[in-house]
N, C-alpha and C positions, 0 to 999 in steps of 0.2 A: 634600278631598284629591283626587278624582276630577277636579276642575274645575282643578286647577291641574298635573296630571297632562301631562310632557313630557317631551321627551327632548334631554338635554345636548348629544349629538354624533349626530343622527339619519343622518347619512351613510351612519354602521356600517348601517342598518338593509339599505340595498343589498347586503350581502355575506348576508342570508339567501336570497335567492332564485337568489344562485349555487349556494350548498351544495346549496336544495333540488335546483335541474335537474342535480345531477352525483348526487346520490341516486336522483333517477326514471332517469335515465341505467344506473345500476347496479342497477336493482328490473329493467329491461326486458331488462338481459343475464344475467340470473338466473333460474331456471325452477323450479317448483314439482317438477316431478318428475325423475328420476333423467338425469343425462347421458348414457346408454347409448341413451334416446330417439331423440337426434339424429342418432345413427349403426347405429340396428337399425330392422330395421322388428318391426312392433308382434308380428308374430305369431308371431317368432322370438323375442323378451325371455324368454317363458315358458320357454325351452328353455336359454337362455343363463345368467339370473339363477337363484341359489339362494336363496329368500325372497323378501322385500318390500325393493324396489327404495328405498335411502335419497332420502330428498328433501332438498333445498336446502334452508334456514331463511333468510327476509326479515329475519329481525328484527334483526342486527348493522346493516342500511339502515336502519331505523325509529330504531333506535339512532343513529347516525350521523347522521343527519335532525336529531332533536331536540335531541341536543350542536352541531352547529352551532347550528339558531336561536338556543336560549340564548348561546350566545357572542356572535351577532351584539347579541343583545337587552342584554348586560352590556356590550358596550361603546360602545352607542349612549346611554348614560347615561342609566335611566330615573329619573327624579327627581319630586316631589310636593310638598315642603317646603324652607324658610327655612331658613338660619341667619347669627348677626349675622358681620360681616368687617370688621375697619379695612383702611378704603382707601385715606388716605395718612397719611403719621407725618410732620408740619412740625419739622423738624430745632429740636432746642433742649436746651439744657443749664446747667447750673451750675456756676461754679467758684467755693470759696470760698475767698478769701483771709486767712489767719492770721495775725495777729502774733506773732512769736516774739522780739521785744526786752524786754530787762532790765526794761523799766518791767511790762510784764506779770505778775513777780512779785507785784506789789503786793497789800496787803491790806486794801484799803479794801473788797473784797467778798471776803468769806471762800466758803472758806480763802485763797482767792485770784483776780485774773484771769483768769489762765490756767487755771485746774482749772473756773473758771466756763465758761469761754469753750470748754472743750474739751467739757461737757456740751452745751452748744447745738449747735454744731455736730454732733456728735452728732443730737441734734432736727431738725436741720436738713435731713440726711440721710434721716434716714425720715420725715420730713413729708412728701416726695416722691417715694415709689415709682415705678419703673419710670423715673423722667430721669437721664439720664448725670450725674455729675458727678464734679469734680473738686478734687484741693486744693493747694494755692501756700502754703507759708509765705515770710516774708520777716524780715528786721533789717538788718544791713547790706549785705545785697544779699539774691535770692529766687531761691529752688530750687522743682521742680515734687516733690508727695510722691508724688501720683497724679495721671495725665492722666484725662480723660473717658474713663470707663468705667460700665455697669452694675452692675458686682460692688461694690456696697456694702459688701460685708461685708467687703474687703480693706482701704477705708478707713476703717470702723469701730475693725476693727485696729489701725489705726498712730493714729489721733487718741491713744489715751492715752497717748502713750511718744514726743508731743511736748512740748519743753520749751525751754525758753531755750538752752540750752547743746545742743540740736542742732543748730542754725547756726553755721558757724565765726566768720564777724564779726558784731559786736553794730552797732547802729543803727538807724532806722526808716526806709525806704526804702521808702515804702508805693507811689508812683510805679512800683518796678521790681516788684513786685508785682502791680500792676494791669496793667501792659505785660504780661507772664508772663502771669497769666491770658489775657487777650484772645489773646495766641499761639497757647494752648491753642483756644480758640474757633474761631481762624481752620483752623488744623491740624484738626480734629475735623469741617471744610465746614458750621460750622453759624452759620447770617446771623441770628437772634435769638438771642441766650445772656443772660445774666444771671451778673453777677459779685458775690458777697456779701463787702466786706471787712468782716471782723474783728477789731478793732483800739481803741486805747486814745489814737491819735493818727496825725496824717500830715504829710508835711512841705508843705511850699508848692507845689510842681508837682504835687500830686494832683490839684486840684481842674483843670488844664488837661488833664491826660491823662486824667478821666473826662469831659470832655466831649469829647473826640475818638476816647474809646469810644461814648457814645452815637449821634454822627456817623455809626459805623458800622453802625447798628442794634440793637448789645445795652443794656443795663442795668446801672448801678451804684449798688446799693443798702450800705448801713452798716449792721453791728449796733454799736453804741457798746459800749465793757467800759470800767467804772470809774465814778467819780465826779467831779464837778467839784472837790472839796475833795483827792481824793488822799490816799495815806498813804505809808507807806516803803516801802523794795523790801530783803526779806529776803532775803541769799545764801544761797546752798547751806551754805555755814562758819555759819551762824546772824550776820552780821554784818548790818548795817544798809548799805545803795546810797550810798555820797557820792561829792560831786566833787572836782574836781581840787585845791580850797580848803579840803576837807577837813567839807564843810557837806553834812548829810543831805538825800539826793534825794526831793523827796513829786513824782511825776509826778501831774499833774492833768490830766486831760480837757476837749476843748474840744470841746464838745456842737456849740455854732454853728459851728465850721469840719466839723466831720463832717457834720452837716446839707448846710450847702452842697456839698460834695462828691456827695449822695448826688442834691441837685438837680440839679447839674451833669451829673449821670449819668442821668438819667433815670429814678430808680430811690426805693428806699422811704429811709426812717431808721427806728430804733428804739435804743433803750437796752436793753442787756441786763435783764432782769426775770426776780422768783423762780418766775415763772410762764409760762405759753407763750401770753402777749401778742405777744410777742414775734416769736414762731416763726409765730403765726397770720398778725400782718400781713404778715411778709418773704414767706410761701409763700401768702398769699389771692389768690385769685382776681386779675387787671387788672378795672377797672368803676368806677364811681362807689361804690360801697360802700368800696372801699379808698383813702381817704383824706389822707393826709401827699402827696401828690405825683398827679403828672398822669400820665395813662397813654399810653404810645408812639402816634402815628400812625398805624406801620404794626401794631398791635396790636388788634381790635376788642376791645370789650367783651364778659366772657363766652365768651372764647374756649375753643377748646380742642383741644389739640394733637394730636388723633387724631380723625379723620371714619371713620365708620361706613356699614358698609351691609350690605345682604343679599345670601346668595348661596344659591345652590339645589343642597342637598347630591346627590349620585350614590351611589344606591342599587342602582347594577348588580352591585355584589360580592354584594347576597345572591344573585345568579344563580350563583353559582361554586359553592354548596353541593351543587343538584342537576346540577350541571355534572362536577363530583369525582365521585358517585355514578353516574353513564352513566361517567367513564373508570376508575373501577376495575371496574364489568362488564366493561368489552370485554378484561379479563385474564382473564374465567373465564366460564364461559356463568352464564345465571342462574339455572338450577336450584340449580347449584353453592354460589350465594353463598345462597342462601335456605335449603340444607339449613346450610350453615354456621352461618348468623344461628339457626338455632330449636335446632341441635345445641349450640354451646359454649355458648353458659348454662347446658345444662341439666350440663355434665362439670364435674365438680369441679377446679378451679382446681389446679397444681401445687405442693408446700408449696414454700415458700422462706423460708429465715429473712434475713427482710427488716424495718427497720425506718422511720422516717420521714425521717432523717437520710440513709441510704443513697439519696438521692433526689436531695438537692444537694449531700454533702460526699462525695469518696473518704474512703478508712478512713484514710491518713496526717492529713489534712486533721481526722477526727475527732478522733484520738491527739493532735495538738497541741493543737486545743479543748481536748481532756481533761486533759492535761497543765497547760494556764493556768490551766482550772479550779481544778487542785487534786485532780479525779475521777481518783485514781489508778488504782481498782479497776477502771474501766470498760474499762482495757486488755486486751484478749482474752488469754490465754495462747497464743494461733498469731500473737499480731503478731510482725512482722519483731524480733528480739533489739534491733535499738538503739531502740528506744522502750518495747521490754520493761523495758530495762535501765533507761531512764532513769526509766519509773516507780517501780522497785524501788528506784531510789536516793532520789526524794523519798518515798517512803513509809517508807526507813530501814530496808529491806531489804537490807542490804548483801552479805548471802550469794546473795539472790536475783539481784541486780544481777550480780557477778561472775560468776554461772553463765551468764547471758546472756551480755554480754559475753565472757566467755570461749568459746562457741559458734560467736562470728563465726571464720568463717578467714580471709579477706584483710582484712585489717587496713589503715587509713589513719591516718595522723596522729592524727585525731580519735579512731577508735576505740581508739586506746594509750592517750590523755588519759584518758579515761573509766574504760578499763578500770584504768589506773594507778589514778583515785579511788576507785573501786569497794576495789580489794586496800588504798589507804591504810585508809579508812574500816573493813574487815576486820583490821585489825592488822599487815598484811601487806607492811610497809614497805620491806625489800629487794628486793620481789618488784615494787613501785610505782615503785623508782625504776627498776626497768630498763625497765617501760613509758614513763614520762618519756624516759626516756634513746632509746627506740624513737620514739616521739613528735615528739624533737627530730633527730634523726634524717633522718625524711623531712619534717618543717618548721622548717627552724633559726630560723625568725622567732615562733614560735609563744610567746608572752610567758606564758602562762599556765599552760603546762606547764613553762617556764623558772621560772618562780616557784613552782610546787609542787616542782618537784624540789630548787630550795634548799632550801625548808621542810624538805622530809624528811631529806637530808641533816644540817639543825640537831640534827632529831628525835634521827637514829641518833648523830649526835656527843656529844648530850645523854646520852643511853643508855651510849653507851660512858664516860663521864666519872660516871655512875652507879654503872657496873661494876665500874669504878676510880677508886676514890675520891681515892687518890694522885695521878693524873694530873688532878684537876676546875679546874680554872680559875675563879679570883675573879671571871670575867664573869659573869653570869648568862644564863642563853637567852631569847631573847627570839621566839617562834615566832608568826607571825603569819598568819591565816585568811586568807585570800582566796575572799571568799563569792562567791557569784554566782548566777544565777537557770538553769535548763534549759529552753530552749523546742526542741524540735526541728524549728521551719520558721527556725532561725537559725546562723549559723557559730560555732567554738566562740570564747570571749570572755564575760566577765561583765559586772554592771551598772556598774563601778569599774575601767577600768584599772588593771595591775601598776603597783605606786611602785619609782621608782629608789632607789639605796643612797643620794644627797645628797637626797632627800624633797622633791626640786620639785614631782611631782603635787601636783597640785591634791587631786584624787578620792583623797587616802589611805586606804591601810587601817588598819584599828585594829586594835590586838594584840587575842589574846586573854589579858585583863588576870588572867581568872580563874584560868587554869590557869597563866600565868607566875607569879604571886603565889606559888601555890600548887605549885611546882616540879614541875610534871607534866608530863609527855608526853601530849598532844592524842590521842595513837593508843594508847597504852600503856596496861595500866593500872599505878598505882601500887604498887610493890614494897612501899616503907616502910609503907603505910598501905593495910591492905586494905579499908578501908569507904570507901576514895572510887574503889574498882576501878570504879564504874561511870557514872563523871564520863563528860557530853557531848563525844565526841571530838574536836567543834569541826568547820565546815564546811571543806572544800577551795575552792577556784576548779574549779568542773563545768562542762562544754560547757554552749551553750546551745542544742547540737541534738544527739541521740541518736546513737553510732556508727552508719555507715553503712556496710550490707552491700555484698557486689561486685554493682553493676547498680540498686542502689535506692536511688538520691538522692533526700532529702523534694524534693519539689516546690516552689518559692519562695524555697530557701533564702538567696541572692543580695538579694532584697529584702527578706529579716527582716532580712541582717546591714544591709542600708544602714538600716533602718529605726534598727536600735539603736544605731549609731555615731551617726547624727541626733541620736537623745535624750540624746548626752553632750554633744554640743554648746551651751554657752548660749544661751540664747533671750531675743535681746534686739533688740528690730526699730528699741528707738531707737538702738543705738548701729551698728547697720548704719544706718542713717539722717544722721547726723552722720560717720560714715568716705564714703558717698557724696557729701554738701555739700560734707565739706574735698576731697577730689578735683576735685570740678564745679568748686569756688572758685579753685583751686591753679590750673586754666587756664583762667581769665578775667583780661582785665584790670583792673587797680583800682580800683575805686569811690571818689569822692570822699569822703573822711571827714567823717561824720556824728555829731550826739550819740551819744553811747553807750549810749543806755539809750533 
C-alpha cells in the first residue's frame, strides 16, 4: 500500500504552506504575556495590575495550523488503491420485432403461437441484462410498443396483454416491421444494434430490406414460431380462420425463407424450442462457437461491449472526520468540550416517552398505518378527534365515535359526513340527516353524503309507513348500504362509487338482501319481533379520511385520493395499446392490402 502511496491532485498540497506562513505570521503578533506589557514599564504593572496578569493562549494557531494542513491534505487526494471503472460503453441494443397477424393464433404449438412466442421473448429480455432494448409489433402495418430503453420491466409488462386484435389492421407486413425497428436504432445513435423478428412468416421484400439493414452495420436475426405442417387459427368467437371461399386456413411456416432472411441480415435463425436452445443461440456470444451464420466484420470475436479499467479511489474524506472535530472546538475552548465528553455519559439521560416509529413516521402518519392495519387500539386517546373518531367507528364503537366527532367545532364538509355516520349507526337518524344535509351544504358535489341521506330518508319513510300501517304502500323498501373503507391520509369517497337511479354503474351496490327480506330498518331495531332487536345495522358509505380539525390537515391527503380514484380505474394496458395503434393508424396513409392473416 505504501508503494503505490500518491496523491490525486498534488497541487492542493501548495495551499498548506500558505496557511502555515499566515499562522507563524499570527503566533509572532501574539505574545505570551499580558498586553499591558507593551504600554507599562515593568516596574509600574506591579502597582497597576491586581493579580496575575492574564496571558494570551497559542493554541486557537496551533489549531488553525492543523485544520488547514488537513484540508490541504483532503483535497490533494491521498489515494493507495484500485478500483475496477468501465471505460467506454460501445453503443448497442436490441429491438425485437413481433408478429401480431391472425396466423399467430395458431395451434400447432400449444396453447398457441403467440402465447409461445410471448414467453421467449420474455427470455429474451432477460437473457440480456443491462442492453437497451426495444419492441415493434407489426400485421398490417407496425407500431412501436417500447422504444430503446433500460427499464425492462416496463416491457415485461406489456408483452402479455399483446394479441392479435391489438393492431388495428390485420396482415403481415414484416418489411414495415424491420424499417421500424432500424428507425428505432438509428434514433437511439446506435451503429451496431441487432434486430430479432419474431414471426411465423414474411412477405417478399423482407429478405431486401434486411440486407440494407446489415449494410448499415446492425443484425437481423429470426426466431421462427410454428410449424411447417401448420394447424387452424382459433378466433376469439371459438370459430375456426377461413377464406374468402369459405376453406379453413392452416398457416404454415416457411423455415427456408426465414432462414434466408436471417442470412441476408447478417444475423442468427432458430426455431422456436420447448427449451432455451433457442434463447442461448440468438443471445451467444459472436465467435466461431456460434454457429448457423458468420459473424459481422466490423464485429471481432469475443467481444464485449464494455472495456474496463482501474482507477485510484480518493481517500481524502477520511481527513474530514478530524477536520470536523478542530471546527467544533474552535466553538468552545477545549477544556469545555472535554468536561462535556466525561460529564454527559455519566447524567442520566431525560425520560421521554419515545418509541421506534417516532423516529421515521409523525404520529398522523402512524394513525393511518394503524388504521390500514386494523390496530385500532393503538390510537392514543389525545389523538386529534378525527382519527379518534375514525377508530371508534371501525372498531364499532359508535357512541365512542360520536363523542369525538362531536367535540370537533369547526366543522367541514367532511367532518358532517362522518359525524352524520357516526349518529346513523347510533339510531340517531333525524339527527344524521341534518348532518347530511350540513355536509351537502358546504359541498353540493359530495355523492356520498347525497347517497346516505337518500338511504335514510327511505329509513325514516319506512318507519313512518310502520307507524301507520293505513298509510304503507305495496312497494316494498328497498335500503341499500353503501360500504366503503376509512383511510385518513385520503379524501372522503369509498371503494365503489354511488350508482345512479337508471343502474348504469358499473361498481353497483348490493342491497342489503337480509334485512329487506326481512322488513327491518338497518338503524332501528325491530318493533314487531324483539329477538332480532339486535340485527347488524348494516354499513354506511364512511369517509376514507377522518374529520379534519381547524389547522390539521393529514398530510398527503391529495395523493391518497389520486391514488384511490386510480384503483377504480381498469387496468388494462392492452387496450390502452390497441386505442393508441388505431390513432397512430388513423393518420397514416394506406398500406397496400395484404393477406389477412
Amino acid at each position: 500500500m505504501i508503494d503505490h502511496f500518491h496523491f490525486l491532485r498534488p497541487l492542493y498540497l501548495l495551499v498548506a504552506p500558505v496557511g502555515l506562513a499566515l499562522c507563524a505570521l499570527l503566533w509572532t503578533r501574539f505574545s505570551t504575556v499580558s498586553a499591558w506589557n507593551r504600554v507599562c514599564d515593568a516596574h509600574l504593572l506591579g502597582h497597576l495590575l491586581v493579580g496575575q496578569a492574564p496571558k494570551q493562549s497559542r493554541i486557537p494557531i496551533l489549531g488553525l495550523a492543523c485544520a488547514w494542513v488537513l484540508a490541504s491534505l483532503a483535497l490533494a487526494g491521498p489515494s493507495w488503491e484500485r478500483a475496477p471503472q468501465s471505460l467506454h460503453h460501445t453503443p448497442g441494443g436490441k429491438v425485437l420485432v413481433f408478429d401480431l397477424s391472425r396466423s399467430m393464433d395458431s395451434t400447432d404449438l400449444r396453447p398457441s403461437r403467440l402465447q409461445r412466442a410471448r414467453y421467449k421473448i420474455a427470455d429474451l429480455v432477460t437473457a440480456a441484462p443491462g442492453i437497451p432494448h426495444g419492441l415493434v409489433v407489426f400485421a398490417g402495418d407496425a407500431f412501436v410498443v417500447t422504444p430503446l430503453t433500460d427499464d425492462s420491466d416496463t416491457l415485461l409488462n406489456l408483452v402479455p396483454n399483446l394479441d392479435t386484435d391489438t393492431v388495428p389492421v390485420q396482415g403481415s407486413r414484416t418489411d414495415l416491421g424491420l424499417r421500424l425497428a432500424e428507425s428505432l436504432l438509428v434514433n437511439a445513435s446506435i451503429r451496431h444494434g441487432e434486430i430479432i423478428l419474431v414471426a411465423d412468416g414474411a412477405n417478399p421484400d423482407t429478405g431486401e430490406i434486411a440486407r440494407k439493414i446489415a449494410s448499415h452495420g446492425h443484425t437481423v436475426s429470426v426466431l421462427a414460431t410454428g410449424t411447417p405442417e401448420g394447424a387452424p387459427v382459433v378466433l376469439a368467437s371459438g370459430e375456426l380462420l377461413k377464406d374468402a371461399r369459405g376453406s379453413i386456413v392452416i398457416p404454415a411456416v416457411d423455415l427456408d425463407y426465414l432462414k434466408r432472411i436471417s442470412q441476408s441480415g447478417n444475423g442468427r435463425f432458430s426455431t422456436l424450442s420447448s427449451d432455451n436452445r433457442d434463447i442461448d443461440l440468438l443471445t451467444a456470444p459472436r465467435g466461431p462457437v456460434a454457429s448457423l451464420d458468420r459473424s459481422p466484420p466490423w464485429l471481432p470475436d469475443n467481444h464485449s461491449d464494455v472495456l474496463h479499467t482501474d482507477r485510484w479511489i480518493d481517500n481524502g474524506f477520511w481527513l474530514i472526520l478530524p477536520l470536523l472535530c478542530l471546527c467544533a472546538m474552535s466553538f468552545r475552548r477545549g477544556w469545555v468540550l472535554a468536561v462535556l465528553l466525561v460529564v454527559l455519559p455519566l447524567s442520566p439521560p431525560p425520560a421521554v416517552a419515545m418509541d421506534w416509529d417516532d423516529l421515521w413516521l409523525r404520529a398522523d402518519q402512524q394513525y393511518a398505518r394503524n388504521l390500514k392495519n386494523g390496530d385500532y387500539d393503538k390510537i392514543p386517546g389525545h389523538a386529534p378527534a378525527g382519527w379518534l373518531g375514525a377508530a371508534r367507528y371501525r372498531r364499532g364503537d359508535y357512541p365512542g365515535a360520536l363523542e369525538a366527532y362531536s367535540s370537533i367545532e369547526d366543522k367541514d364538509a367532511l367532518t358532517y359526513y362522518n359525524h352524520g355516520n357516526a349518529l346513523a349507526k347510533n339510531h340517531s337518524l333525524e339527527e344524521s340527516l341534518e348532518a347530511y344535509n350540513a355536509a351537502l351544504d358546504l359541498d353540493p358535489d359530495f355523492e356520498d353524503a347525497r347517497f346516505n341521506k337518500a338511504l335514510i330518508e327511505t329509513l325514516l319513510s319506512n318507519q313512518e309507513k310502520q307507524d301507520n300501517p293505513g298509510d304503507r304502500s305495496d312497494e316494498p323498501s328497498n335500503p341499500r348500504a353503501h360500504s366503503g373503507n376509512q383511510d385518513p391520509m385520503g379524501r372522503a369517497g369509498s371503494d365503489q362509487p354511488g350508482q345512479s337511479d337508471d343502474g348504469e354503474e358499473p361498481n353497483s351496490r348490493e342491497p342489503d338482501t337480509e334485512n329487506q327480506e326481512a322488513g327491518l330498518n338497518p338503524f332501528r331495531p325491530d318493533r314487531q319481533n324483539p329477538e332480532k332487536q339486535q340485527i347488524d345495522p348494516g354499513p354506511l358509505a364512511q369517509s376514507d379520511e377522518p374529520a379534519r380539525e381547524t389547522g390539521e390537515i393529514p398530510m398527503g391527503e391529495e395523493e391518497q385520493a389520486l391514488n384511490q380514484w386510480l384503483q377504480r380505474i381498469p387496468d388494462d394496458p392492452g387496450g390502452l395499446l390497441r386505442r393508441k395503434f388505431a390513432y397512430q393508424y388513423s393518420r397514416r396513409p394506406p398500406q397496400p392490402k395484404t393477406n389477412p392473416w
